[in-house]
Steps between C-alpha positions, in 0.01 A plus 500: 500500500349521855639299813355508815688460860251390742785527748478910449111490371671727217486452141722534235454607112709585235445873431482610098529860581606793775845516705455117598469384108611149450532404861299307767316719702258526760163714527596830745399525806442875632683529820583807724824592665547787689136677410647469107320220254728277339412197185668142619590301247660115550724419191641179425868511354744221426832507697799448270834479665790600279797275640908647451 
């Protein structure tokens, strides 16, 4: 499955393997922070609200 926000220009796919397996997930980005290199990743998750 792949969705695509053109909102964000990001899109999302369902990953079959690695630490994001099963969820929707965007390419990484390579970003910097502080002189250190970093991987951004968007994921998608559904809220669920457990009501008392």
């Amino acid at each position: 499955m792949v969705l695509y926000d053109p909102k964000h220009c990001l899109k999302y796919e369902r990953k079959r393997s690695g630490p994001f397996e099963g969820m929707l997930v965007s390419d990484g980005n390579s970003i910097k922070i502080g002189g250190e290199e970093f991987v951004e990743y968007h994921v998608l998750a559904k809220l669920e609200i457990v009501w008392d």
